[in-house]
N, C-alpha and C positions, 0 to 999 in steps of 0.2 A: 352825337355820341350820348350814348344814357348814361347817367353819375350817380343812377340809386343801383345796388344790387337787387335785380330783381329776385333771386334765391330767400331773400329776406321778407318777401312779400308771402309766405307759409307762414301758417303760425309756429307750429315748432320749432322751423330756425327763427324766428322771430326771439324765440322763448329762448333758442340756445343763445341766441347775440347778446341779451341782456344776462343771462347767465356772466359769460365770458367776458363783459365790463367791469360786473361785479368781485373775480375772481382777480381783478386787476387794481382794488384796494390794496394798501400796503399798511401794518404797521409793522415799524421800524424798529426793530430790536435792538438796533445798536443805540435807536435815541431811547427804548425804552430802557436800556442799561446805564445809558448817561443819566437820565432824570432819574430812575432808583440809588445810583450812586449821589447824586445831590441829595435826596432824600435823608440817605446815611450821614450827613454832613450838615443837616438841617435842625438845629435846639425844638425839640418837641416832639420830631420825629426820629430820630435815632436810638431811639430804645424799642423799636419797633424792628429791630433787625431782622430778624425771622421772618416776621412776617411779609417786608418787603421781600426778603428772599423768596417765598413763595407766592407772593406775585410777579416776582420777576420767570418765574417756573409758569405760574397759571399762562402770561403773556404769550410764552415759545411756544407751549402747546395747545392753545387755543388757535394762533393764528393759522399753526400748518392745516389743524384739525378745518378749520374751519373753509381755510381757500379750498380744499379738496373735497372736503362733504357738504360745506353751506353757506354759500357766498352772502347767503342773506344773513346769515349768522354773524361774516365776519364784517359787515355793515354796521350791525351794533357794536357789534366789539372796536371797531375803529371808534365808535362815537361815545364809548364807555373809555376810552383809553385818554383822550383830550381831553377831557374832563378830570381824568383822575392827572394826568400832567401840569392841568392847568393850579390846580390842587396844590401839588409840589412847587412849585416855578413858584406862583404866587407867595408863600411862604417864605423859599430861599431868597427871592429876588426883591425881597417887602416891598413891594407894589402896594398891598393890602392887609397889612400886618396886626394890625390892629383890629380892626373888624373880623378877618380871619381867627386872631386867637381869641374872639370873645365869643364869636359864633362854635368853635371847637370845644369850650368850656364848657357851653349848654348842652350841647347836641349829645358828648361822652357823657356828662351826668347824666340825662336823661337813659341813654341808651346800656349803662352799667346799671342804674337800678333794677331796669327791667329785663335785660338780657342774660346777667349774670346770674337772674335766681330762676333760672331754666333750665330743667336738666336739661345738660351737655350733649345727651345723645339726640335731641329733638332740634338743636341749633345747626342749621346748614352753614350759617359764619364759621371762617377758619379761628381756631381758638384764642388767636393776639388779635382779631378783628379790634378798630376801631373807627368809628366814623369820622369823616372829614368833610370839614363845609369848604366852599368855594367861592369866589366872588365870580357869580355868572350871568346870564343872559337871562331876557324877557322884563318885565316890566313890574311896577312897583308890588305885585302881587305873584309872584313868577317865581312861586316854591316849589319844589317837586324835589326829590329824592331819588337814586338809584340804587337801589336794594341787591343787597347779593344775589348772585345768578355766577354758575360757571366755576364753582367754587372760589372765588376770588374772596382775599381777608379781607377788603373792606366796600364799607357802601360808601356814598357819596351825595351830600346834599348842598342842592341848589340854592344861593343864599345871593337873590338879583345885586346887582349894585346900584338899581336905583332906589335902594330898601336901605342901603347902607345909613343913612340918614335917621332914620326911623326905627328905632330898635326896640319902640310897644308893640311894633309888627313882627317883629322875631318869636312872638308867642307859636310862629307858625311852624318854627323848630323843631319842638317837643311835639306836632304833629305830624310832622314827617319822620321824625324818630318813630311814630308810633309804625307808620309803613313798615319799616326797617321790622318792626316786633314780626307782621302780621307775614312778611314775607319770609322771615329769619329762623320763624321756627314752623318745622314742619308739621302740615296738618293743622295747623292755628285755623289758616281759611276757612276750609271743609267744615271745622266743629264749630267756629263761629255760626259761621252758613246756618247751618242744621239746626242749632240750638234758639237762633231767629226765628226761620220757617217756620220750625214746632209750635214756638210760642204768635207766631202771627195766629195759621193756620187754628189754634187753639183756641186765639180770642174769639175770632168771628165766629166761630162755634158755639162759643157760648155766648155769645149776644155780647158782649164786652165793647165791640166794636162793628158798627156797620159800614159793609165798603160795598157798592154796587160793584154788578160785573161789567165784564170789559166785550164790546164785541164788536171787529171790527174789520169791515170786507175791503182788501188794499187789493185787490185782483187787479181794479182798473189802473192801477197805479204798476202793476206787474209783481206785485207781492204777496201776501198771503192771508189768508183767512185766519185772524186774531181771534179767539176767546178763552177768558180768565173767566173763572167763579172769583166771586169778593174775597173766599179766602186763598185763592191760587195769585190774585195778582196782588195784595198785599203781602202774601208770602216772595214775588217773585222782587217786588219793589222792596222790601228791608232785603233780602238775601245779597241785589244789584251794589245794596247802600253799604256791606258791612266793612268793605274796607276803610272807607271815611270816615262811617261815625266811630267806629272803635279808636283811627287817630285822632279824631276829636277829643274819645273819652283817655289816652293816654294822654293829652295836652291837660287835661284838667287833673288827672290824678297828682301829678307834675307841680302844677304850675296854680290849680283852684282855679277863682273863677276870673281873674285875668285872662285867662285864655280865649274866654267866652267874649269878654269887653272887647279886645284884638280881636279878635275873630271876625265880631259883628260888623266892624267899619272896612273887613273884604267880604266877606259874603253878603251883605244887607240882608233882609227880609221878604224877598221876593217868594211869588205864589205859582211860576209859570217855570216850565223847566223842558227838556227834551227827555223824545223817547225814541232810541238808536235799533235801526234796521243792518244787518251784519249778512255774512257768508259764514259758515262754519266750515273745520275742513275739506267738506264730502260738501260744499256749493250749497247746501242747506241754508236759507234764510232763516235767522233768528234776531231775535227782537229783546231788548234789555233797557231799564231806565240808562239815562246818563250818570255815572258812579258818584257823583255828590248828592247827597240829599238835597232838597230843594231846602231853599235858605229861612223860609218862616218855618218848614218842618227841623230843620237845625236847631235853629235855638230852645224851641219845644224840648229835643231831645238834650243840648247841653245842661240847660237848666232843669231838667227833671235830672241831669246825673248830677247835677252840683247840690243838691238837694240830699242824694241819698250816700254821697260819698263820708265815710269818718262821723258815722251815727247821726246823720244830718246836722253837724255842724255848721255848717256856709248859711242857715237861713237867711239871716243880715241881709250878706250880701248877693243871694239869690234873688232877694224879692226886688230890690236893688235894679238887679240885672235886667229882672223881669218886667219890674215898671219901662225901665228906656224899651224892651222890645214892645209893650201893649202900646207904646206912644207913635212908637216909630214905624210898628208894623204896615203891611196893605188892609185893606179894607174890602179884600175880595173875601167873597164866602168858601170858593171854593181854590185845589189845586189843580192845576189843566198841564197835562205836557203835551208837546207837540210833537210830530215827525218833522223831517227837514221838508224844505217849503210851506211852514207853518199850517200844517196839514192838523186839525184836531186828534189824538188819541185817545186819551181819557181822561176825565175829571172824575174828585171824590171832594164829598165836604172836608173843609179842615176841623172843624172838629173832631173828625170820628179819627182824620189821620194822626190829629196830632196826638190821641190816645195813645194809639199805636205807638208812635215815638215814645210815651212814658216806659209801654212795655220793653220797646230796646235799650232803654237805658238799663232797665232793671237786669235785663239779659248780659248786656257787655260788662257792666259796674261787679253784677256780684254771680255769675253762673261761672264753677268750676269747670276747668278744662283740665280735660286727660296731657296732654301735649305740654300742659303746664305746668302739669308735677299734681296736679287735682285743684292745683289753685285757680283763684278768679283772678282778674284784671285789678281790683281794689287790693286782693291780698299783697300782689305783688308790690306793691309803693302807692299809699294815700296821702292824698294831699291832707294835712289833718288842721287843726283848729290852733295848731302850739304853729307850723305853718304859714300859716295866715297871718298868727303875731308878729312873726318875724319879717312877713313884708312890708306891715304898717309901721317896724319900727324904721325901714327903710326910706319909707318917700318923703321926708321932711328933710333929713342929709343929703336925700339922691338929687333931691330940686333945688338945694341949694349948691350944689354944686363940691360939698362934703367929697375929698378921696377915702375917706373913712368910712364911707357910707355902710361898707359890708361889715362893720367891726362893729354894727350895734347889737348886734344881739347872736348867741354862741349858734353855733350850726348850721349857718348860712351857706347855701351850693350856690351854685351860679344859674338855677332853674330858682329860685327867692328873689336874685338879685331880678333875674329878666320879669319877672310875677310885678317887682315893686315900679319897674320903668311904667309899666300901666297905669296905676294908677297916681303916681307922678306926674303922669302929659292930663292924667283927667283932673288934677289939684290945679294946675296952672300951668295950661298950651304953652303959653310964649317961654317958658321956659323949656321949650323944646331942644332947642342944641345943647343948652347945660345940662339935661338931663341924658343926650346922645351922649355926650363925647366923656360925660362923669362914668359910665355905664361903662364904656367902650373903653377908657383906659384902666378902670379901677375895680371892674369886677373879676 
């Protein structure tokens, strides 16, 4: 007797069967009504009534919408929805109450300075949006962000538990915040993009920077005949990078150049990176860096924006910055990405790229966006030099273990306090958990 359906052996019922699995995801509307009622009932989130309310509306009609027009659709949406529960639960149930409300402190300052002074018609957030951290999965570096989509009132950020400990690494915050900007307001991407390109595209026009071209025949491999001019793939390489380095450069407008310190001890200084072979909708092969800058070209660009941010104030502590990266960096001359099976793509001197990285600072830091009201990224909230005082006045109380520690000097947000945790753990490591746990109860 046969036990497989041979009918299943066609590819289109093949296609319908996994269809019809998919279509057999459930979210539960009566628990998503139970966990929004706990929401209602939760200190910190009960003023947010409305807008629960209309998540509790987005839920209903996302899931009919979705089992009957895009089971793939409703895949994410089941995996946006645990998340955002876990979210709740966590909170009511203080499993992680502490860490939770210190990561929500940062994440809302950050994301009200910058969000709030956006004209309203360009914000696809529902207008009581506000972010929520999570204590969730993946490992000591396992940030990531869920940005609106589906009009739902809020994102939702990743904030590992095994990070919980380590709250100099929280600089990573105000960089997933920046996600939330770049996704948040419509047309941000696009102009970002463009305004990149132009100015790559530009340099190497004028001799500012030279990047060899790219040429490269994957037929045997079953792919496709690769070639970039020096200014087509340096334009294609910032345009791939702009989502990162602009959350890079909202961490620093934020937070200064802590962000940079945190930073460097997850991404190091590395020179080797990937270069991503795709399908497009129409089965078209297309080819894109991997969306992080490579980590010696990173620092290039954070320290050339810490540099130009609040009339170049941060010198100090740029150069600072800068000596631990010439010490710490590689010693290769050049950057090489690969394809998968370690297959060579292309290489360019660092020199010439890291150029380039100064021009994107200058681009994200201070080039006006339409989408933004005409403003730049800097207008909208600089980390400034009065700033900066105010974190140095913090890490002598925050290492001692000080509850007072945010009472030294007037103006203090909870994006100063997380700025001072840094350089507290760089004054004296071992006082690492008194610096955790001062932070975590008292900011």
């Amino acid at each position: 007797m046969s036990l497989l359906n041979s009918k299943f052996n066609d590819t289109k019922r093949w296609e319908d069967l996994k269809k019809i699995v998919k279509k057999r995801i459930e979210v539960d509307l009566q628990e998503v009504e139970r966990v929004i009622e706990l929401a209602r009932r939760t200190p910190g989130l009960s003023s947010h009534e409305s807008g629960l309310q209309q998540l509790s509306i987005f839920f209903a009609i996302a899931t009919q919408y979705y089992r009957v027009s895009d089971p793939e659709g409703l895949v994410d949406l089941l995996r946006f929805w645990e998340r955002y529960r876990a979210a709740i639960i966590q909170r009511y149930s203080a499993i992680t109450p502490v860490e939770i409300r210190a990561g929500d402190k940062v994440v809302t300052n950050v994301f009200e300075r910058f969000i709030l002074k956006v004209p309203n018609d360009n914000v696809v957030y529902h207008p009581e949006a506000q972010p929520l951290v999570y204590g969730g999965e993946g490992g000591l570096y396992a940030y990531f962000t869920h940005p609106p989509g589906w009009n739902r009132p809020f994102a939702i950020i990743n904030l590992p538990h095994a990070a919980f400990d380590n709250c100099w690494h929280w600089l990573a915050l105000p960089h997933e915040t920046g996600h939330d900007l770049y996704a948040g307001v419509q047309g941000l991407d696009k102009e970002l993009e463009k305004a990149l390109g132009e100015r790559m595209v530009e340099a190497v026009k004028k001799g500012e920077v030279n990047i060899p071209p790219v040429h490269r025949d994957l037929s045997g491999l079953g792919g496709p005949n690769i070639s970039y001019s020096g200014e087509e793939f340096l334009k294609k390489l910032w345009q791939g990078w702009a989502n990162e380095a602009q959350a890079d450069i909202v961490g620093l407008l934020n937070c200064g150049g802590a962000a940079i310190v945190s930073l460097q001890q997850i991404i190091g200084f590395g020179t080797k990176d990937d270069w991503l072979l795709d399908r497009d909708e129409k089965g078209n092969i297309i080819d894109y860096p991997e969306p992080h800058p490579t980590g010696y070209i990173r620092n290039v660009l954070n320290i050339a924006a810490l540099r130009l941010i609040d009339n170049g104030s941060h010198q100090n502590l740029a150069n600072e910055v800068e000596q631990r990266y010439i010490q710490l960096r590689s010693t290769e001359k050049e950057i090489v990405w690969y394809l998968k099976g370690g297959i060579e793509f292309a290489r360019v001197p660092i020199p010439e790229l890291a150029k380039s990285a100064k021009f994107a600072a200058e681009v994200i830091c201070n080039h006006k966006f339409k989408v933004l009201g005409g403003k730049s990224y800097a207008a909208l909230g600089t980390f400034t030099a009065n700033d900066q005082r105010a974190v140095n006045d913090m890490i002598e109380p925050l290492s001692n273990g000080n509850p007072n520690f945010t009472q030294v000097a007037k103006g203090i947000e909870p994006r100063h306090a997380l700025a001072a945790t840094v350089f507290a753990f760089e004054k004296d490591f071992k006082k690492a958990d008194i610096i955790n746990k001062t932070f975590l109860h008292f900011v």
